[in-house]
Structures are given as structure tokens and as C-alpha cells.
C-alpha positions as CSV (number, residue, x, y, z in Angstrom):
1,X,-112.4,94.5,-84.8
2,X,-112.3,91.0,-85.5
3,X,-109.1,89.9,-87.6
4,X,-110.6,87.1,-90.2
5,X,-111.1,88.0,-93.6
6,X,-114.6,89.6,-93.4
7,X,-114.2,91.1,-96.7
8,X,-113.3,87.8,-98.6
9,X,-115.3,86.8,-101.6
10,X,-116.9,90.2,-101.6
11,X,-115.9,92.9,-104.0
12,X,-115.4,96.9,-103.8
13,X,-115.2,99.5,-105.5
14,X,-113.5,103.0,-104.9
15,X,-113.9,106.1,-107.2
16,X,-111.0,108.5,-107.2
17,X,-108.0,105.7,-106.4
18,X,-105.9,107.1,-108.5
19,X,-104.4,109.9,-106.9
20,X,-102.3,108.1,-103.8
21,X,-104.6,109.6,-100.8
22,X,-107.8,108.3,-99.7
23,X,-108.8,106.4,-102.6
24,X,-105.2,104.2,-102.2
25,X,-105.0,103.5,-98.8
26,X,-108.4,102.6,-98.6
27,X,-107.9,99.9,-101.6
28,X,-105.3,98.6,-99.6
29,X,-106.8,98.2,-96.2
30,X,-110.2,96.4,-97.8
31,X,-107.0,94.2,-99.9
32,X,-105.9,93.2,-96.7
33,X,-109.2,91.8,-95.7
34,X,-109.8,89.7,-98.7
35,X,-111.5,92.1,-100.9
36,X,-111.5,91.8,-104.9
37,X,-111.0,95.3,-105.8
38,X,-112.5,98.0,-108.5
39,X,-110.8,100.7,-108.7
40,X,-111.7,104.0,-110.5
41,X,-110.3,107.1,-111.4
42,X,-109.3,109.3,-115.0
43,X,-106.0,108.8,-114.0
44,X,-104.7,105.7,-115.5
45,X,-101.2,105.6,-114.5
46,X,-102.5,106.6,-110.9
47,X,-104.8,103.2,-111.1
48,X,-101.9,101.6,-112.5
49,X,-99.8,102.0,-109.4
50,X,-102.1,101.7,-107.1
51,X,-103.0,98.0,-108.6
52,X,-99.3,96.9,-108.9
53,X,-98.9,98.0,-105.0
54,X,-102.3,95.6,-104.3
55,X,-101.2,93.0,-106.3
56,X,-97.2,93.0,-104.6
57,X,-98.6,92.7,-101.6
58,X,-102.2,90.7,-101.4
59,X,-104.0,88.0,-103.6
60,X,-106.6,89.6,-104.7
61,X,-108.3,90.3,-108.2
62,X,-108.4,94.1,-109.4
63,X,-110.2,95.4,-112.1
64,X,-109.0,99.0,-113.3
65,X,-111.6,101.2,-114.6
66,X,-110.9,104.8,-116.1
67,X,-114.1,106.8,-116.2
68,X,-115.0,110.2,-115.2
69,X,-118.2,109.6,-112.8
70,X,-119.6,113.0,-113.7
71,X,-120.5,111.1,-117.2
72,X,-123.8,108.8,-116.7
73,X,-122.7,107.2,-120.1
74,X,-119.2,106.4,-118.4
75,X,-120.6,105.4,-115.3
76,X,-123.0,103.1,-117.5
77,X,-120.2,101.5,-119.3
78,X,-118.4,101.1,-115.8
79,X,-121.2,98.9,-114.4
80,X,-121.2,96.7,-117.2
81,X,-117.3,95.9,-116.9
82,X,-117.6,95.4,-113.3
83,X,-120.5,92.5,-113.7
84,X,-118.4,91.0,-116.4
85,X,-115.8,90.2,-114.3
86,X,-117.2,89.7,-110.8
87,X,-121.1,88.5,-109.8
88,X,-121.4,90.9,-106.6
89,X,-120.5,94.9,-105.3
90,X,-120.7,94.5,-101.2
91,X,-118.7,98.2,-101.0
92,X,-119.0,100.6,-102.5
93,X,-116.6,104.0,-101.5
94,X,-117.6,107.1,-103.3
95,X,-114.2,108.7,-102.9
96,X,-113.7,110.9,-106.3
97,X,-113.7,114.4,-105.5
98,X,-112.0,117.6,-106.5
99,X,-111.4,121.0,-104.5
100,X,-112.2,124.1,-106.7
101,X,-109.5,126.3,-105.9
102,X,-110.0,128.7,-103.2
103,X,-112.8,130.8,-103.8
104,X,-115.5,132.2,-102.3
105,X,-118.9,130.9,-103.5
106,X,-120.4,133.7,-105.2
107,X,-116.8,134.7,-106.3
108,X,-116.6,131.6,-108.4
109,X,-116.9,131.1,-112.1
110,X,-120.0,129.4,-113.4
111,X,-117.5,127.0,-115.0
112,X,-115.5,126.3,-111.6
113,X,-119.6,125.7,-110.1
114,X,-120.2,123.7,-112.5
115,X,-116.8,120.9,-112.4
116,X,-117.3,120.9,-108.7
117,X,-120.8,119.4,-108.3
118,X,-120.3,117.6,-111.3
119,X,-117.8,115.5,-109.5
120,X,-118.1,115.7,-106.1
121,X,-121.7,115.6,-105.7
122,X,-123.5,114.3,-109.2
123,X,-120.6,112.0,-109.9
124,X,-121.7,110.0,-106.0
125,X,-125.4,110.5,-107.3
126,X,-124.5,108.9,-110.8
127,X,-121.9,105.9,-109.0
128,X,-124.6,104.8,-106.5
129,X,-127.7,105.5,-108.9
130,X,-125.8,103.1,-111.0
131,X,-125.3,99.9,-108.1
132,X,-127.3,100.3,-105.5
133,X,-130.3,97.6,-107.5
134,X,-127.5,95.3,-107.7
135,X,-126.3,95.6,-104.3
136,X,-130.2,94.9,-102.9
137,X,-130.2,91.7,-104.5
138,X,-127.2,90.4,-102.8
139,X,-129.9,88.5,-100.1
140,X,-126.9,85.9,-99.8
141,X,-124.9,88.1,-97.5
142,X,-126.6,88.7,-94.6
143,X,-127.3,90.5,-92.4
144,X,-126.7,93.0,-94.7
145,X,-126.6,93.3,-98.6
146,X,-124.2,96.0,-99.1
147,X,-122.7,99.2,-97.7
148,X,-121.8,102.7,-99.2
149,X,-119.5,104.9,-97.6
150,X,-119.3,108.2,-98.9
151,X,-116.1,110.5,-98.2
152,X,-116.9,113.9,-97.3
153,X,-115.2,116.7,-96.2
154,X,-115.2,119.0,-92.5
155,X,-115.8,121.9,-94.8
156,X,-119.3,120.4,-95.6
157,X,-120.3,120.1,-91.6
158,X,-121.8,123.3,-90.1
159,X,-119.0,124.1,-87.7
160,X,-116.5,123.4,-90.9
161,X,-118.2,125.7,-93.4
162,X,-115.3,127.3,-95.1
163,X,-116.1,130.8,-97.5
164,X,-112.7,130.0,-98.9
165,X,-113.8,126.8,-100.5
166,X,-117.4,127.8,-101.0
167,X,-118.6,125.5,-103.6
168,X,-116.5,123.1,-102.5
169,X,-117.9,123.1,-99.2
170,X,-121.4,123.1,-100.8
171,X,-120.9,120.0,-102.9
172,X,-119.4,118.4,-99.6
173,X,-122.8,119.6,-97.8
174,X,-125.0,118.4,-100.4
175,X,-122.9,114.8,-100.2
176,X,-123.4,114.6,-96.4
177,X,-127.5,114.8,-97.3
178,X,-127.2,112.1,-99.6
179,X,-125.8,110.1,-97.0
180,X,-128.8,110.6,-94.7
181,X,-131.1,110.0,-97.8
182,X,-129.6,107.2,-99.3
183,X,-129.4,105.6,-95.3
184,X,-133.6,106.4,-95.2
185,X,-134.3,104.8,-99.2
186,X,-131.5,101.9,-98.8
187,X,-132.2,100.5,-95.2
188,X,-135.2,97.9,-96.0
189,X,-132.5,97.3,-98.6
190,X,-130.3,95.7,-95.8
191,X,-127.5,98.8,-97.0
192,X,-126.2,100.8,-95.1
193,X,-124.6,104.6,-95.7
194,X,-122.1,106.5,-93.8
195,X,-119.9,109.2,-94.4
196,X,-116.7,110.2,-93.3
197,X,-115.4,113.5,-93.1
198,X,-112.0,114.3,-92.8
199,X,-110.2,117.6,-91.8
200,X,-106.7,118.6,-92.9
201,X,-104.7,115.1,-94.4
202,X,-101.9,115.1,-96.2
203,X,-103.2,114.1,-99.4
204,X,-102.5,115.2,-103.4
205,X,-104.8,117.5,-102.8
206,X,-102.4,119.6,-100.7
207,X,-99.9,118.7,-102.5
208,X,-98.5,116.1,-99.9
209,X,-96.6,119.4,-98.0
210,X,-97.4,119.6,-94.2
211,X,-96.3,123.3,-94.9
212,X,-99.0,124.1,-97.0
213,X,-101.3,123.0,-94.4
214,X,-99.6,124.9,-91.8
215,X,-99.3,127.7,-93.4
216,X,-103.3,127.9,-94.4
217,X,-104.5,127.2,-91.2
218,X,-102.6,129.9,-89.5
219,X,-104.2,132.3,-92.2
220,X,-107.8,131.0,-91.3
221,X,-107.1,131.4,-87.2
222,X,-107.4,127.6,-87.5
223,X,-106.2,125.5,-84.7
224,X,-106.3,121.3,-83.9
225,X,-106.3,120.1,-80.7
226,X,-104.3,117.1,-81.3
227,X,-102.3,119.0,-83.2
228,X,-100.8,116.7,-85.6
229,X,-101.9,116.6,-89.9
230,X,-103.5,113.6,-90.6
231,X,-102.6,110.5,-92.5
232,X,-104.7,109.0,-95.4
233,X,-104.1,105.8,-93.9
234,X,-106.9,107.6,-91.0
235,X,-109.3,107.9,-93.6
236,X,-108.9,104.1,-94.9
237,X,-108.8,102.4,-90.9
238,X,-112.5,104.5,-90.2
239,X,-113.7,103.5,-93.5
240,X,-112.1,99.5,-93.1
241,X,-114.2,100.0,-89.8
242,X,-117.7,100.9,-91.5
243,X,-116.6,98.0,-93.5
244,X,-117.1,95.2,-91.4
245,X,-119.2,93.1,-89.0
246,X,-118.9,95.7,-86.0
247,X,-120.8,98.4,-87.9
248,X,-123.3,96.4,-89.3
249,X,-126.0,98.6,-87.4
250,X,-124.6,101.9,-88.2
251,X,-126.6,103.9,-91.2
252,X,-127.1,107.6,-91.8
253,X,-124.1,108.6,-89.5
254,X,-121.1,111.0,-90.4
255,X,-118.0,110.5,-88.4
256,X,-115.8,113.5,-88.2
257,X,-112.5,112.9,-88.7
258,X,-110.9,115.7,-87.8
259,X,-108.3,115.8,-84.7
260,X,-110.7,118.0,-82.9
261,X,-110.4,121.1,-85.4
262,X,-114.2,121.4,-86.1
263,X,-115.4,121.6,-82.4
264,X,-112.2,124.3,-81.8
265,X,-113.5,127.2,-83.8
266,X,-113.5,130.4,-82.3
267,X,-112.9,128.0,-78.9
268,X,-108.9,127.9,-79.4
């Protein structure tokens, strides 16, 4: 991957960068590329620290937005700040997601349902509903106007499916479709849409404890053939990849992220 700024002048935006995993890490790496940076989240303190560790270390302009992306209206009012402040959206990373607890799916409360898929799956659908005609009339970047990267989850793939985090899993299925979809509507657009899937990372949502992991894989029979937990900082060098020049004729793909765990099941 070529080392100039390929990201200077253009702007992105990143749901869920609040919480120090993904969201963070991923703000950082498209920082250190030139990026002007939105970053969203209903965590405001979390978008607080995450913009006073961008601006410490890059110089680059970053707009904090609080708004919960299950909220059309929210999302609505989100567009219009980011077009006050900057004229273009190149990236956009739908990121925001939550995990449901472990349940099974038809175990789970109507309510639980419910918050899932309206984050995980109708918050994307709302975020890129919202920029994607802005993003197709960026004909000044070429070859291509814009690019959407949405962040999935192993326990959407098939060999991933996980009963334990059945709705989850569902939302993260019904994500990865999108991602094909949006890849077939967007492409005459000059945008292109990938996902990324990770495995097991030690993010928030694990509570940062390797232990945790450990200690639910062993309970699922689970095993990773490079057995290490992964870093968020993974997640944000695949997605810095997507990003840039070299994957300018990559659409509609998913790249598993995973240490080799998915293809192990009932192998290992």
C-alpha cells in the first residue's frame, strides 16, 4: 500500500467511535492518511476522547456528532451538520453496532429483537440511505466517488452462525446482504461496498478481558488456528486497506477476519 496521503482532502465518517474498539482505531488509521474525520456515536465523552487522541497526534479537522442512527430524524440532523462543515463524504464506515446479550433467537425478548436490528442493521440502512446521493456526485474524485465499508461480524457468515447470539447473528447476516446489495445499486455510482467481518477482538464489547474470550470459546468447542485474540487495530489496517487506491476494484466482497476460527469448526 502506497504511503502518500491518499485520504487527504477527503472526509469520513465512522458510526459507533465512541467506544475505543473498531470505531477508534479506525479514526485513527484514516487520521494518519490525511482524512478530515466525522465521528459518531451516543456516547459523548467516548467521541470526546477519541477526538482529543486524533487531534494530539494528526492535523486534521473532526467534527463530533452524537446521534443514535436507529433515529431517521437523528440521522437527518446528522447529514445536515456534516455538509455544514465539510463539502464532501469519500468514507463512509458503518461501524455502530451492539451484541444483544447471549441469547438464543427465539429465546429473545421482542424488546431485545427489536434494539438489535434497530442498530445494527436499520441504523447502516438509515446512515447510508442518508449519504450515499451525496457521495455519487463526488464525479471530482475519480476513479471512484466514494466507498462504504460496513463492519460485520463472523457470527453473520454461515460457518459463524452462533445460536448463542441469535439475533445478533441475524442483524450481522442481514448487514452482510446489504453489502452485496448496496455493491449491485452503488457501482454505476463509482462506490464501492465491502464488509469486514471480524471474529473474537478484544474490544468493549468483551469487556477488553482476553479471559472472557477464552473462557467462551472453550464453552462453544471453539478453537483458532492462529491462536492469538485479535487487536482492533486488525479491524482498522483491513478497513485502511479498502480505503485506498489498491482496492479501488473491490465491491460486494466480505473479508473474514477471523485467525482462521470460521473455517476450524467441527475441523479442530
Amino acid at each position: 500500500m502506497s504511503e502518500e496521503d491518499f485520504l487527504k482532502g477527503k472526509v469520513a465518517l465512522i458510526t459507533g467511535a465512541g467506544g475505543g474498539g473498531f470505531g477508534r482505531e479506525m479514526a485513527k488509521a484514516f487520521a494518519r492518511k490525511g482524512a478530515n474525520l466525522v465521528i459518531n456515536d451516543i456516547n459523548k465523552e467516548g467521541l470526546e476522547q477519541t477526538r482529543d487522541i486524533i487531534r494530539k497526534e494528526y492535523d486534521v479537522e473532526v467534527l463530533i456528532v452524537k446521534a443514535d442512527i436507529s433515529d431517521s430524524g437523528q440521522v437527518k440532523q446528522m447529514v445536515e451538520r456534516v455538509f455544514e462543515k465539510f463539502d464532501n463524504l469519500f468514507l463512509l464506515v458503518n461501524n455502530a453496532g451492539i451484541d444483544g446479550g447471549l441469547y438464543t433467537s427465539l429465546k429473545a425478548k421482542e424488546e431485545i429483537y427489536d434494539k438489535v436490528m434497530a442498530v445494527n442493521l436499520k441504523g447502516a440502512w438509515n446512515v447510508t440511505k442518508a449519504f450515499f446521493k451525496q457521495m455519487r456526485r463526488q464525479k471530482h474524485f475519480t476513479p471512484i466517488a466514494g466507498k462504504i465499508i460496513n463492519i460485520t461480524s463472523c457470527a453473520g457468515t454461515p460457518n459463524g452462525t452462533n445460536p448463542y447470539l441469535g439475533v445478533y447473528s441475524a442483524s450481522k447476516a442481514g448487514l452482510l446482504a446489504f453489502t452485496r446489495l448496496w455493491a449491485l445499486e452503488l457501482g454505476a455510482n463509482n462506490i464501492t461496498v465491502n464488509a469486514i467481518s471480524p471474529g473474537v477482538f478484544l474490544t468493549p464489547i468483551y469487556n477488553n478481558d482476553p479471559k472472557l474470550i477464552r473462557d467462551f470459546l472453550k464453552t462453544r468447542g471453539v478453537k483458532i488456528p492462529i491462536n492469538k485474540i485479535g487487536e482492533a487495530k486488525w479491524v482498522a489496517d483491513v478497513a485502511l486497506f479498502l480505503a485506498s487506491p489498491v482496492a479501488d476494484y473491490i465491491t460486494g466482497q466480505n473479508i473474514i477476519l477471523d485467525g482462521g476460527m470460521t473455517i476450524s469448526i467441527n475441523k479442530l
